[in-house]
Every structure is written in C-alpha cells, then in structure tokens.
C-alpha positions as CSV (number, residue, x, y, z in Angstrom):
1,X,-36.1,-21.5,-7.1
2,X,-33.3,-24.1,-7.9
3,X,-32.2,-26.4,-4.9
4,X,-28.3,-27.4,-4.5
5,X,-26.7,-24.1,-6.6
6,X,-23.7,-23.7,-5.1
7,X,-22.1,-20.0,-5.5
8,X,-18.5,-18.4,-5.3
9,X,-17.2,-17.8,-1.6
10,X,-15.5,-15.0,-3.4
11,X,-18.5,-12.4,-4.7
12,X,-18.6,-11.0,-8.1
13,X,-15.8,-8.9,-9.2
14,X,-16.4,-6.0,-11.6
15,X,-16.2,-6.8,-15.5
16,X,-14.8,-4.3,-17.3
17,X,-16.7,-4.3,-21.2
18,X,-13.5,-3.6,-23.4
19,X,-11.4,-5.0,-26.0
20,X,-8.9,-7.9,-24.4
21,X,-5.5,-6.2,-25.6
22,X,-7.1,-3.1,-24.3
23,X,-7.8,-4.8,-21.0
24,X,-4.4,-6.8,-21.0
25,X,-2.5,-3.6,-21.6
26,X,-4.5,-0.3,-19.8
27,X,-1.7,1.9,-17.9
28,X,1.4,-0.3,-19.8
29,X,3.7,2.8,-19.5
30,X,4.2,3.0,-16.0
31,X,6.1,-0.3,-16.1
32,X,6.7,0.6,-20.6
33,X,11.1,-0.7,-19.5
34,X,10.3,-3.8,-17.8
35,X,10.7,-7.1,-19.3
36,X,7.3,-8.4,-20.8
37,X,8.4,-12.0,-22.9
38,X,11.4,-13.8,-23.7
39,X,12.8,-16.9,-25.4
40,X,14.4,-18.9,-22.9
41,X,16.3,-20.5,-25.9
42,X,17.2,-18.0,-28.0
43,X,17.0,-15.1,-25.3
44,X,15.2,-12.9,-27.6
45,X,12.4,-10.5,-25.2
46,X,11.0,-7.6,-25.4
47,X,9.2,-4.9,-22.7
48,X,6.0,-3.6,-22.0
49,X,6.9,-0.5,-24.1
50,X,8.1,-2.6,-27.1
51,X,6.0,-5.4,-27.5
52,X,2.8,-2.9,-27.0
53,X,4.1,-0.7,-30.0
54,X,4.8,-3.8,-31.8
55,X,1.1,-4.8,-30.9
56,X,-0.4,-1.8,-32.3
57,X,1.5,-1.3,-35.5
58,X,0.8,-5.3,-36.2
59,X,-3.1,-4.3,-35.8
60,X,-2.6,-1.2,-38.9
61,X,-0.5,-3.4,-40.9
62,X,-3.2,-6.2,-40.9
63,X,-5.9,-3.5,-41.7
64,X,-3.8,-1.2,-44.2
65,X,-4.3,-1.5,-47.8
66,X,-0.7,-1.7,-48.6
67,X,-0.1,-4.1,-46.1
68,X,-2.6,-7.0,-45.2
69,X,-6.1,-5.6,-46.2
70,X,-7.9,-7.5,-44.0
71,X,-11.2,-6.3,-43.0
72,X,-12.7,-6.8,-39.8
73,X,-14.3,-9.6,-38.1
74,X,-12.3,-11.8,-40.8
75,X,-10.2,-14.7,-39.3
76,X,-6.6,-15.1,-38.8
77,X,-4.9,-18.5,-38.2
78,X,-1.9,-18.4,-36.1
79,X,0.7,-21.4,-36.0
80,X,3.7,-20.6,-33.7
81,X,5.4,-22.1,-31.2
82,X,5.8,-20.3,-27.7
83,X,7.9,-17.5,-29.0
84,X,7.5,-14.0,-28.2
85,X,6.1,-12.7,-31.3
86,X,3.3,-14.4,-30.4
87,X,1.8,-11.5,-28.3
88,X,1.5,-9.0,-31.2
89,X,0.5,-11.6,-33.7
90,X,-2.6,-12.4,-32.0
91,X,-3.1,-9.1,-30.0
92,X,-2.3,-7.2,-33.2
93,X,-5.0,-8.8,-34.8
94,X,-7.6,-8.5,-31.8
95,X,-6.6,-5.0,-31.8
96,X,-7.5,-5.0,-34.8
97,X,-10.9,-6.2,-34.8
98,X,-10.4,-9.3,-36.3
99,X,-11.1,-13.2,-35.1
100,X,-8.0,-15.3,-34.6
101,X,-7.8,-18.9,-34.1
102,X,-4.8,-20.8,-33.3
103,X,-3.4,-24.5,-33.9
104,X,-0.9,-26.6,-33.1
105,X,2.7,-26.3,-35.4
106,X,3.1,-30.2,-35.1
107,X,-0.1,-30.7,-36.4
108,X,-0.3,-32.8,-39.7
109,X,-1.0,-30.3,-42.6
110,X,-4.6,-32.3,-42.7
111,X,-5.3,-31.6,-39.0
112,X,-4.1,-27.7,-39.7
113,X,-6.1,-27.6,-42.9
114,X,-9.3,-29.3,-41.7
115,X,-9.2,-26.3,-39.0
116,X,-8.5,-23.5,-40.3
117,X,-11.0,-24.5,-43.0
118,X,-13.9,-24.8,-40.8
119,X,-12.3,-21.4,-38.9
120,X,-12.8,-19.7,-42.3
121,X,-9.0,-18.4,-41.7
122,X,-7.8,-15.3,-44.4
123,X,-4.1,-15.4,-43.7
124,X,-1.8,-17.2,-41.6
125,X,1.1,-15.9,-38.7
126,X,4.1,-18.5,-38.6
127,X,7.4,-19.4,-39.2
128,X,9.8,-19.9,-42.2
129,X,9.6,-23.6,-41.4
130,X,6.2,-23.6,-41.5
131,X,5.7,-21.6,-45.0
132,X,5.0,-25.4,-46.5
133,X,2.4,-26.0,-44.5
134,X,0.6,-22.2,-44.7
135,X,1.3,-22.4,-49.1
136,X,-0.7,-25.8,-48.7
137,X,-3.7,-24.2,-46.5
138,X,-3.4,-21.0,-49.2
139,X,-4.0,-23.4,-52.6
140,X,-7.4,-24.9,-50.8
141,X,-8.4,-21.5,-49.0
142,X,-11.2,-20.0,-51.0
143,X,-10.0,-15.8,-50.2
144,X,-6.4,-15.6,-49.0
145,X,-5.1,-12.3,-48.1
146,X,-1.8,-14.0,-47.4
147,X,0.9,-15.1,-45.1
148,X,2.7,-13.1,-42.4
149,X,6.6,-15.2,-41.6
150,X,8.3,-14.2,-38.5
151,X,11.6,-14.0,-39.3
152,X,11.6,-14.3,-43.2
153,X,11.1,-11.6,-45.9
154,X,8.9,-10.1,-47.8
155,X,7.8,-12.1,-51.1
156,X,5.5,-10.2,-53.3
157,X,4.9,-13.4,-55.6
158,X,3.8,-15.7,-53.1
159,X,1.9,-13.2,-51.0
160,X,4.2,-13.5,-48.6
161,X,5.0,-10.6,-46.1
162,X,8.0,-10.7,-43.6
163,X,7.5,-9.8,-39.8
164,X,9.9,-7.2,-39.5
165,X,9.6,-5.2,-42.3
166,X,5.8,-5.1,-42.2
167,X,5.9,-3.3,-38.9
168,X,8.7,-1.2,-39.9
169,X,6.5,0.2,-42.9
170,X,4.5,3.5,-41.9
171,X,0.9,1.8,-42.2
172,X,-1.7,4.7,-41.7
173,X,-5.0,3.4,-40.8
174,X,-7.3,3.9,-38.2
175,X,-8.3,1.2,-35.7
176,X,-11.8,-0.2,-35.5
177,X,-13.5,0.4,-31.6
178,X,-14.2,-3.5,-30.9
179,X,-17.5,-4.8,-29.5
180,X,-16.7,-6.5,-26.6
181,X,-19.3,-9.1,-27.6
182,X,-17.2,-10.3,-31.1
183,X,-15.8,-13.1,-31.0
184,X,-11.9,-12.8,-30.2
185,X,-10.7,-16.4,-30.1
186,X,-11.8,-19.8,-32.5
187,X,-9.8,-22.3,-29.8
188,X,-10.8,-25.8,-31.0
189,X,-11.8,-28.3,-28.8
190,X,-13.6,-31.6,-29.0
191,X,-16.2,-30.7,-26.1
192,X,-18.1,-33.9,-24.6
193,X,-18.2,-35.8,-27.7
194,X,-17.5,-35.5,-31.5
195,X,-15.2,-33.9,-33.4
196,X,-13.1,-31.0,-32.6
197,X,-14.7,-27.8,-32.6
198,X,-14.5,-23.9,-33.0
199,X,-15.6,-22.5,-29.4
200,X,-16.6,-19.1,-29.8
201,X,-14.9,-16.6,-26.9
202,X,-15.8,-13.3,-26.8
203,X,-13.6,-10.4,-25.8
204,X,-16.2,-10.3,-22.6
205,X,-15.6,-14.2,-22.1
206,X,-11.8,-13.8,-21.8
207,X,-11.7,-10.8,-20.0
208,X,-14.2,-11.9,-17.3
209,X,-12.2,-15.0,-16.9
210,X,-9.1,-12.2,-16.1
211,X,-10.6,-10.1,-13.4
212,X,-12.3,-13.2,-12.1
213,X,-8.5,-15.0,-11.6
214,X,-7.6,-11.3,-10.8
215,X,-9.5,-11.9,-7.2
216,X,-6.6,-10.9,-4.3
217,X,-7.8,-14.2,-2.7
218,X,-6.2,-15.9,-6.3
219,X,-3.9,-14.1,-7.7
220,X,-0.9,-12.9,-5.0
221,X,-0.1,-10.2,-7.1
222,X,-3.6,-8.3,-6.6
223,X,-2.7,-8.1,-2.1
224,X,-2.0,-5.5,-1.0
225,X,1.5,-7.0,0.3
226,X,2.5,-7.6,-3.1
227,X,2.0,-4.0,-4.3
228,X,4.0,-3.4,-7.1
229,X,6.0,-6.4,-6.5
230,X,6.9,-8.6,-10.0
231,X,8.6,-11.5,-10.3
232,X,10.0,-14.4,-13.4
233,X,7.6,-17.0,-14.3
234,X,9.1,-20.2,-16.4
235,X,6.0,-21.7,-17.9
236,X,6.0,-24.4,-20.8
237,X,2.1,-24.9,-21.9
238,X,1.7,-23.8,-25.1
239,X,0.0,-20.5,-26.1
240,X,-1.9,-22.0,-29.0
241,X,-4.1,-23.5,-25.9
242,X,-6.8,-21.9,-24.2
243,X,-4.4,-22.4,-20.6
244,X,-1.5,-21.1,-22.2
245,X,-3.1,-18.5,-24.3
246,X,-5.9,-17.0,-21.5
247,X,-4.9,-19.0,-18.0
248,X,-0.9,-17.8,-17.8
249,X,0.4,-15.7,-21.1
250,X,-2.6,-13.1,-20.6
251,X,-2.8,-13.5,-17.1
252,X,1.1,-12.4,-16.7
253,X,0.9,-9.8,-19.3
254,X,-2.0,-8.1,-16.9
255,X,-0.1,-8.3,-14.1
256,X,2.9,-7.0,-15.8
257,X,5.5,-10.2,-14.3
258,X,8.0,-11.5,-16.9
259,X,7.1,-14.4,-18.9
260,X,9.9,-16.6,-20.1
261,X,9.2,-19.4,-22.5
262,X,10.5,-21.9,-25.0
263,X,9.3,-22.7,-28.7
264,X,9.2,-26.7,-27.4
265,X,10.7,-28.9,-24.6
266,X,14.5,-29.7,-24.6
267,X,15.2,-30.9,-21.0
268,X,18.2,-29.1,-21.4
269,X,17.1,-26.0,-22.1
270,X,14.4,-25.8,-18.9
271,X,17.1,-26.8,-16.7
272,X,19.3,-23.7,-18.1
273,X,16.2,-21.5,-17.9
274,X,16.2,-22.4,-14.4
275,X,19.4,-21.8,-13.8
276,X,19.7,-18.7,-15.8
277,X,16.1,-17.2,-14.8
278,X,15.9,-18.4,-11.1
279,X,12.3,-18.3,-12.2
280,X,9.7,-17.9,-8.4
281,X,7.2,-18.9,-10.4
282,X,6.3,-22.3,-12.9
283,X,3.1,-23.3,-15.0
284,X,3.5,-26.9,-15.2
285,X,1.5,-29.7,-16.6
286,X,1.5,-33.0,-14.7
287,X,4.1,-34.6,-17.5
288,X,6.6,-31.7,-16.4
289,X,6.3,-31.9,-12.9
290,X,7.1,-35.5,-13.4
291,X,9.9,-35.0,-15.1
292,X,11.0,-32.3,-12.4
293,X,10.4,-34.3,-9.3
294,X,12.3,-37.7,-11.4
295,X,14.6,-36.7,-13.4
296,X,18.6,-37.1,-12.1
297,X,19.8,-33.8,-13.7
298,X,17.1,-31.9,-11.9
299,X,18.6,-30.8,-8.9
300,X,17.5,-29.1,-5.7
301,X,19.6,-26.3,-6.6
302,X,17.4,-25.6,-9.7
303,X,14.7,-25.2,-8.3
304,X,16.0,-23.5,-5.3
305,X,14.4,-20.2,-6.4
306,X,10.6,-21.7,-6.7
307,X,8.1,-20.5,-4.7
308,X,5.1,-21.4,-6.3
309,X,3.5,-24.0,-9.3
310,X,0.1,-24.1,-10.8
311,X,-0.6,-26.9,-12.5
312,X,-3.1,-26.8,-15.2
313,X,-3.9,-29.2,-18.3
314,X,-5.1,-31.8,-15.6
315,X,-4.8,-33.3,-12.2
316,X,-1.3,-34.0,-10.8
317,X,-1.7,-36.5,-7.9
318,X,-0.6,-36.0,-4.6
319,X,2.1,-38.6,-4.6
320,X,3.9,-36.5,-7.6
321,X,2.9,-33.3,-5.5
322,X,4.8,-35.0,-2.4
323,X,7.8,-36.3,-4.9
324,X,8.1,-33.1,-6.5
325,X,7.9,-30.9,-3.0
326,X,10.8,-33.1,-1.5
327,X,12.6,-32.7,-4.7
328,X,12.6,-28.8,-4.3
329,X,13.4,-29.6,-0.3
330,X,11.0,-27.4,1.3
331,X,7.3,-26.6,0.7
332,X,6.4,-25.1,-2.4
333,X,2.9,-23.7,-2.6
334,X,1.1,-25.9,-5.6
335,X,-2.3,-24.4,-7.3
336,X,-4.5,-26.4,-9.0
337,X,-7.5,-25.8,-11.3
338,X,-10.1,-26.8,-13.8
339,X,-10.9,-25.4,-16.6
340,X,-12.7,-26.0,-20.1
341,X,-11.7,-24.4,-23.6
342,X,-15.4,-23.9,-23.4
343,X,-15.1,-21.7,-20.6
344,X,-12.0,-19.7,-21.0
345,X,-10.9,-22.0,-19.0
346,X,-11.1,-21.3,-15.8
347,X,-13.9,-21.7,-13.3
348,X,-12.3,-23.2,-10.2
349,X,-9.2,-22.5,-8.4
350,X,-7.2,-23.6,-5.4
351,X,-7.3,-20.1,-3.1
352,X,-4.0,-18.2,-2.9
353,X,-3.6,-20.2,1.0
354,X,-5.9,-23.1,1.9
355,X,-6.4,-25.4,3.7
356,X,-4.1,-28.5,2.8
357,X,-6.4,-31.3,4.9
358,X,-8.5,-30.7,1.2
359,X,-6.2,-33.2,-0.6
360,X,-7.0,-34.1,-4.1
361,X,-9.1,-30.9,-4.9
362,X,-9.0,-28.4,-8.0
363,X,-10.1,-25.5,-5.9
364,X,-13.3,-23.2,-5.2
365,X,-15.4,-21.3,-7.6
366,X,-14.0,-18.4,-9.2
367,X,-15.7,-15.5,-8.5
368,X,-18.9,-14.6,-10.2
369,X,-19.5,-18.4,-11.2
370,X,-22.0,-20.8,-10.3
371,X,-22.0,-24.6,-9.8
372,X,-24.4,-27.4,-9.5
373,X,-24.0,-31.1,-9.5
374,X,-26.5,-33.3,-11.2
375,X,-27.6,-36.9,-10.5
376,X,-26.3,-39.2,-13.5
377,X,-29.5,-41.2,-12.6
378,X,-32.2,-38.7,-12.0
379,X,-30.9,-35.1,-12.9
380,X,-31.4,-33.7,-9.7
381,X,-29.0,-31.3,-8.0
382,X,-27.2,-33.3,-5.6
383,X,-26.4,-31.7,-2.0
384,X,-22.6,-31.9,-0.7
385,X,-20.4,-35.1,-0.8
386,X,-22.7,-36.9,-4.1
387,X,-20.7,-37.0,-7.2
388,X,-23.0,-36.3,-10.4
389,X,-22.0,-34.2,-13.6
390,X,-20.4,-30.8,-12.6
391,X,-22.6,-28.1,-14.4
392,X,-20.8,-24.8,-14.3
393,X,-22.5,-21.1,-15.4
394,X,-20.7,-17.5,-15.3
395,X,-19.9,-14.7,-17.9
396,X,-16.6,-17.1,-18.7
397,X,-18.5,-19.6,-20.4
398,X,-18.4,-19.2,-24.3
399,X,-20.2,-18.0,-27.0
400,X,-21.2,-21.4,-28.7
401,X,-19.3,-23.2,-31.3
402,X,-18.7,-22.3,-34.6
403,X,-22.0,-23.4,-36.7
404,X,-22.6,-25.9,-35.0
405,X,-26.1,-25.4,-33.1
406,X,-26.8,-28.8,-32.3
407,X,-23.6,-29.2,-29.9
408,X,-24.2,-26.0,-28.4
409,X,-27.6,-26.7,-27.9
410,X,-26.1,-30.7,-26.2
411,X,-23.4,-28.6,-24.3
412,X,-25.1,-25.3,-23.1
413,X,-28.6,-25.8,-22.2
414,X,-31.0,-22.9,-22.4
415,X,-30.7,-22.1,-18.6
416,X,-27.0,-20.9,-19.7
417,X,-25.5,-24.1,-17.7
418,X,-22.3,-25.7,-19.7
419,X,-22.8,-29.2,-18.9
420,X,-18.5,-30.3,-18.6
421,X,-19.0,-34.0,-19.4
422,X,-16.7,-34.7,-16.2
423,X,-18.4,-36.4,-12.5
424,X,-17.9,-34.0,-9.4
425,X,-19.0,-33.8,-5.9
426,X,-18.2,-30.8,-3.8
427,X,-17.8,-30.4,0.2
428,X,-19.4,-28.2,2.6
429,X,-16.6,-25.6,2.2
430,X,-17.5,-25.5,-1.5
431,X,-14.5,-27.5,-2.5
432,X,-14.2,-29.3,-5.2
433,X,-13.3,-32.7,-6.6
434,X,-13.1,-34.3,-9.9
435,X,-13.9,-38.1,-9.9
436,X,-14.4,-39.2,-13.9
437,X,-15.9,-38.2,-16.2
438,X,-18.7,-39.0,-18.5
439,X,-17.1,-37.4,-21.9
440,X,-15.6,-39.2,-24.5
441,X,-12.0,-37.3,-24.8
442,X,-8.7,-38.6,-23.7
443,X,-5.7,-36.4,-22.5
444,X,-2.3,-36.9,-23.0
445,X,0.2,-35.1,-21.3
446,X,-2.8,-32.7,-21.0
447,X,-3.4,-32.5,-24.9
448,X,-7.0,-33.4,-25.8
449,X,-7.7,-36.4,-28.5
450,X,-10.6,-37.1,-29.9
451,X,-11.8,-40.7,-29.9
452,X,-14.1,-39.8,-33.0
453,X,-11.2,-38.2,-35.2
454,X,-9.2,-41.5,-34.6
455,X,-12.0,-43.6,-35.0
456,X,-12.8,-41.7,-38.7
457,X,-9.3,-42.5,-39.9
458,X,-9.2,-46.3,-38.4
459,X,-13.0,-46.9,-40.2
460,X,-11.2,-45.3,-44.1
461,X,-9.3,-49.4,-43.4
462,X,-11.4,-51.7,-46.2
463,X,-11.1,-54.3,-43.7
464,X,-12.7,-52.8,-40.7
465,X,-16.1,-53.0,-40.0
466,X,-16.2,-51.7,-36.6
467,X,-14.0,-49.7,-34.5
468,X,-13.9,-47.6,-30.8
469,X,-11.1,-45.4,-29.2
470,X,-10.7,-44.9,-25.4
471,X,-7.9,-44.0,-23.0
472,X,-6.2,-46.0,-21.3
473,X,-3.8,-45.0,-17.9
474,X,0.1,-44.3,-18.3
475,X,2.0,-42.6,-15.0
476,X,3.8,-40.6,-17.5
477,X,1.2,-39.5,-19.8
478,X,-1.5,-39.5,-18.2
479,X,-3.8,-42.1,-20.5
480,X,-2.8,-43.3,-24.0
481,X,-5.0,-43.7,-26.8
482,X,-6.0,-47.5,-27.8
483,X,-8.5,-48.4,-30.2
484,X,-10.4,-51.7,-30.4
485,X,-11.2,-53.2,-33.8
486,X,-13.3,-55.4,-35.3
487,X,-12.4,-57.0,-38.4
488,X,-14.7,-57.9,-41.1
489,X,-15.2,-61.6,-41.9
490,X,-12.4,-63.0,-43.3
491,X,-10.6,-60.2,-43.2
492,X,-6.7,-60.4,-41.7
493,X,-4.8,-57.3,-40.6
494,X,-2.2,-56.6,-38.9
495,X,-1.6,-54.1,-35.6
496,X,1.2,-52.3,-36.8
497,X,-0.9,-51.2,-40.3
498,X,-3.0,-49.7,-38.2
499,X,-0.8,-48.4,-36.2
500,X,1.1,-47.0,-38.9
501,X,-2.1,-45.9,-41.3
502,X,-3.4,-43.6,-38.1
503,X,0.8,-42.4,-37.2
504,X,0.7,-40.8,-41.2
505,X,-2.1,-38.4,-40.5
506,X,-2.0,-37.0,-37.0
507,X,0.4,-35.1,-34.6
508,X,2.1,-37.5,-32.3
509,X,0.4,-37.4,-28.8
510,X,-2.7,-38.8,-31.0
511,X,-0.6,-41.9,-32.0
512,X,-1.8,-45.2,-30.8
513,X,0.6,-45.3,-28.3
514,X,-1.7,-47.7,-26.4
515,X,-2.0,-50.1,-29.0
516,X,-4.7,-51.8,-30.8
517,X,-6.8,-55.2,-29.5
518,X,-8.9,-57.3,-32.1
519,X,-12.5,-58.0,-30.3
520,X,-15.3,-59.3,-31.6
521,X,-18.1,-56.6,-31.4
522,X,-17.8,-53.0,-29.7
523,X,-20.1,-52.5,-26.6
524,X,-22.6,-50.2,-27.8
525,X,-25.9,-48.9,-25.9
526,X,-29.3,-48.9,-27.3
527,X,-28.6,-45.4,-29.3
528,X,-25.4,-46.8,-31.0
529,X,-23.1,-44.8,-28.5
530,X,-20.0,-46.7,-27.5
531,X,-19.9,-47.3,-23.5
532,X,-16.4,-46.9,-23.0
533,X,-16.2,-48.0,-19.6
534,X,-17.0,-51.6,-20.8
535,X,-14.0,-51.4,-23.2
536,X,-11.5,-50.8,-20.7
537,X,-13.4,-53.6,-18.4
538,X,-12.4,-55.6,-22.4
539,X,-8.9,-54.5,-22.5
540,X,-8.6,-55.1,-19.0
541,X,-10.1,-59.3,-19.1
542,X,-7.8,-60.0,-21.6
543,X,-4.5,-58.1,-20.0
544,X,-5.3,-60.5,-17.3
C-alpha cells in the first residue's frame, strides 16, 4: 500500500478499445450536413459527411497499389499548417493502419529532416510551398513511397501525387482492422531532458484521453442540458501539436462542434474570424489571450459572442485572466489544464464550474488518472499543501519513446508513474497547482525548446569551450531562450555570431531571443549536469 496517491474525484469512465478515426467518427451521419472544419482565411470547410468520405478514400489511396503502396505500420510525416485537409491526411492514414508523425512547417529543413529521420517517415502530406523541403527529406530517406501536395498535381517523375485527384481515383483496397495497441501518433517532444523525442501514443492512449475529457463534469457538451446542442469554436494552436492535434481538433470532431482555423496568425484575420464566426468558444494560448485582452483593435464587440476559453500550452496568470475578462466586459468562463505530449496530453482539468476562490490552479484529475507528489529531498509522497515532483499514471500516458529505452526507463518508472519533470503541490479538494519545474525545457509562446539542441549547435563554434541554455521570463512570451558561453582562452567572439550561427538552423521561437552573456565557467553539479537555477541567479547578478 502506497501512502499520499491521490485519485480522480471523477471515477473511471469506460474506454472504448477501437481505432481513433473509428472512435472520433462512430454515428457521423446523423449530423453527415453539419459543418466539421473550415479555413477562417480562405473559408474553405467541409461537413461531417465530406470530410469522413474524404477520410476513408485517403486511407485506400495510401494502401492501393496504384496509388501510395504503403503498407501498414509504416510512417507518414505530415507538414501542414492548420488547414482543413489536415483531418483526412492524418485520419486517412490512421484509418489506414499506418503511423503518422507530424512537424512543424516553419521548421528548418534540418530540424524536419533530423525528425522524420529518426520517425522512419515513407512519404510526406504538405503543401506546394513545402515540396522543397519534402524533395530534400526524399534524396536522404532510405525507402520513399513519395509525396502527397494538397493542392498541386500529380507528377509521375518526381513521385509526386496531387490531393485532389488521388481521392478522386477509384482505389479498391480493403482496410486493415487496427490494433488499438499500435502506435497511432510519433509527436516529438523533448521530455525532462535531452533531445527531442518520438513519444509513442497508441490508438488506446489518445482515445482514453477522449472519453476521459468526454466526462459531463468537463466537457459541457456531454450534460444533459446541452443535448444535441453545437456551437463555433475559433482555436489557433497548431494541430501538428499534441494540444491541437488530440486536446481540441479531435476533441471537437467527437463532439461534432465546428472547428474554424487558420494556416498561421494574422491579427487581422482572427479579428475577422471573430466577427464573421461570432465564435462561443476559443482555444487560446497565453500569447493570444494577451494579445486579445491588449491589443486596441480588439474590441468588446468582438468578442461579444464568447462564452467560454481554455487555455492550453501553459499557465495564463490571473492578472491577464482579469485583463482579458474586463476586455470581453462580463465574465467569461476560463479552463485551464496541464498536459504532457507524453501523456496525450491531458491529465488535469479545471471542472466545467468550480470554485473560483482556487486561483492559480490547472484543474482536478481527469478521470481514471492517478497522482502523487514526491519529495525532491527524500522521494516520499507528500500529503496536501507540499510541493514535490508531480507523478501522474492512467491509460493516457504513452507508449515509450521511439528506441530510446533509456529515457523511457528515466521518464516512466516500472510502477507505470510518468515522472513530468515540473514541482506541484495539490489541496484537500484535490486541486492542483504548478509551482516550477525541475525539467530542462523552455516554452515560448507555449512552443517547447530544447536547451540541449541549442546547446549542440552553439558547441559546433571552434571557439567555444563550454556552453548552457536556460529560459529566461518575457510577459509576452512567456520565457526566451539565452545561452551562456564560455570562451576558450584567447579566443574573441562576438554575440551577434552566435546569435546569427544558431538563427541559420532553427525555426524562430528557438532563436536567442534572450541573448547570449560571456561567463567564466557554467555551474555544473557533481554528475556534469548544468544547475540551471544558478544560471539565472548569473544572468540575474550581472543585470543588476
């Protein structure tokens, strides 16, 4: 017997073990004409009926002969923007029985290579635009089955097949049954230290995480007062991350609301959506709800039609919950959670109504998910009210990562705990509170960066002999990378080539947008590891 386990308020929910599309989309032709997805920019959308046909004859056209020839369990690398082919591009392929994992489309073609590389990836979903970037991945690929470009053509030379007409050809083939155990999604996150990884999600992983959020106590649309009842959600995080992907496109799909979108943020275009959508409904990231609550075009008005946020990525504070409630000029019910790629993502939530006295918190345990909180000194289970390291276990938590034992083995102990690398203490409601966190990653605008893959590029400099990344705080973004170097002896270089070397080979919310300090020596403990609380303790003597 364990001491200090604390369990959901909410009691297990029933897991359904299926296939995720088959989940997402059981009993789709009872609402087959209403709207599913649409652009918000270019007002392209589709409903139930369409993009589920779309979805199927994407899965045969990947399988076929004379389309794709995939076979199953291979991987598919998706890089697209928030558009609304994204749903049978990667539900096609789950449908399919294959693995997809999904990257960033502002990614350098290193960062997109190094992934899909380690992902194994057969043939890649994106855009015209992106062809350059999908013909580089193809001439280092080992077997490529080709590229699938929404919106071009077909292109026999270059293996290239076009969107439309590939699901407009009659592909004949029949579709696998899919253990509910594969692995569905290769999401890549840099965990609690390292590198970015491949996290392993199941069908069973995703789905749980579904019914789990599918609770009537969180999700409105499962009470019995809401019955039927749909509504327009305006969301902006992207799909290529686990929140987008499993927390709010899925989510919506299930429970059959409209989902409007754009492919990136124009503050033009959200304020139009708003005006043309009179959205009830926004999944926000802390950045956004900034930029709502501050910015002069933004206007009561807008957001007259806003019921609701959830706000996802990370924490927004309660002074921008307070500037961004009198913005919309009465009280708009705001969610919060916490989430890990690793656990896909969610495993606590804010109730649909609480109690508001709880300021600060990211919610209660989802149902059918366990939490305990261990002493950073000891490794006990601490009681209520004592932060320590939050350890979280339920069927949401992931596989393992890709081939990589040894940082499974660091991140999911043997007990089946996933140890989150962030400091917790709960109250004697069973409310939760993030306080810091032990892990090495920074977030920006809710984007992770890895210290490590920074630190890997600074270290290829012939003049450094030393060098550590940390975050450091920014109201807007949230913390902004900064890396400390030391020089070797007699060595001169300047900020800005560092700077510059790192802005060449990553997307931009990596960029050293925090700046780089010369010190002497990097804080390290006995094992070598960088203590990271002592650099910012450096960065902040000499800001002084």
């Amino acid at each position: 017997y364990e001491r200090n386990i604390v369990e959901s308020k909410y009691g297990p929910v029933d897991i359904p073990k299926i296939c995720l599309t088959d989940y997402i989309f059981k009993g789709y032709e009872q609402t087959a004409d209403k709207p599913a997805v649409t652009c918000g920019s270019s007002k392209r959308g589709y409903n139930y009926g369409m993009i589920y046909e779309m979805t199927k004859r994407m899965a045969r056209a990947l399988l076929s002969q004379k389309g794709c020839a995939m076979r199953e369990k291979e991987v598919v690398g998706i890089l697209l923007p928030n558009i609304p082919e994204f749903v049978p591009a990667i539900h096609g392929s789950l449908m399919a029985g294959l693995t997809t994992t999904f990257a960033n489309p502002l990614y350098t073609p290193e960062e997109i290579c190094r992934q899909f590389d380690i992902a194994g990836v057969r043939l890649v979903i994106t855009l015209p635009v992106l062809l350059p970037v999908a013909q580089i991945y193809k001439s280092k690929a080992k077997k490529y089955r080709g590229t699938i470009s929404i919106g071009g053509r077909h292109n026999v030379g270059e293996n290239i097949f076009g969107f439309e007409e590939l699901l407009r050809e009659d592909h004949s083939v029949d579709l696998p049954v899919v253990d509910p155990e594969d692995t569905a999604i290769l999401p890549f996150s840099s965990g609690t230290t390292g590198m970015p990884k491949g996290v392993e999600l199941s069908h069973n992983n995703l789905v749980a995480n579904l019914a789990q959020g599918s609770h009537p106590e969180m999700n409105k649309y499962n009470r019995p007062e809401f019955a039927g009842y749909t509504e327009t959600i305006l969301t902006i995080p992207p799909f290529f991350h686990i929140y987008g992907f499993n927390g709010i496109l899925n989510s919506c799909l299930k429970s059959r609301n409209h989902l409007v979108s754009i492919p990136r943020f124009i503050p033009e275009d959200y304020i139009q959506c708003l005006v043309e959508f009179r959205p009830k409904f926004l999944f926000v990231v802390p950045s956004l709800m900034l930029f709502l609550a501050t910015h002069p075009k933004v206007t009561e008005d807008h957001l007259s039609s806003v019921d609701a946020v959830l706000v996802g990525a990370a924490a927004a504070p309660l002074q921008l919950q307070d500037k961004f409630k009198q913005k919309c000029g009465k009280d708009v019910d705001i969610t919060q959670g916490y989430g890990m790629t690793e656990s896909s993502p969610v495993t606590l939530c804010t109730p649909y109504k609480y109690d508001l006295s709880k300021v600060g918190t990211c919610g209660q345990l989802y149902p059918n998910t366990q939490a305990k909180v261990v002493s950073l000194t000891d490794g006990s289970n601490l009681g209520a009210h004592q932060p320590g390291e939050l350890y979280i276990r339920g069927p949401q938590v992931m596989k393992g990562y890709l081939n990589n034992e040894q940082a499974t083995r660091e991140t999911v102990d043997s007990d089946g705990w996933l140890h989150t690398g962030d400091v917790a203490y709960y109250d004697q409601d069973g409310y939760f509170f993030i306080v810091d966190r032990t892990k090495e990653l920074i977030k920006v605008k809710g984007n992770q960066v890895s210290p490590t893959e920074l630190e890997n590029l600074i270290l290829e400099l012939p003049e450094v002999s030393d060098v550590a990344v940390a975050g450091i705080a920014d109201e807007t973004a949230g913390e902004l990378p900064k890396a400390y170097v030391v020089l070797k002896q007699g060595q001169c270089l300047k900020e800005q080539s560092i700077m510059d070397h790192v802005k060449e080979r990553v997307v931009k919310y990596k960029q050293l947008a925090g700046g780089v300090m010369f010190v002497k020596e990097i804080p390290r403990n006995a094992g070598g590891k960088v203590l990271r609380h002592q650099l910012h303790l450096l960065g902040a003597q000499l800001d002084d």
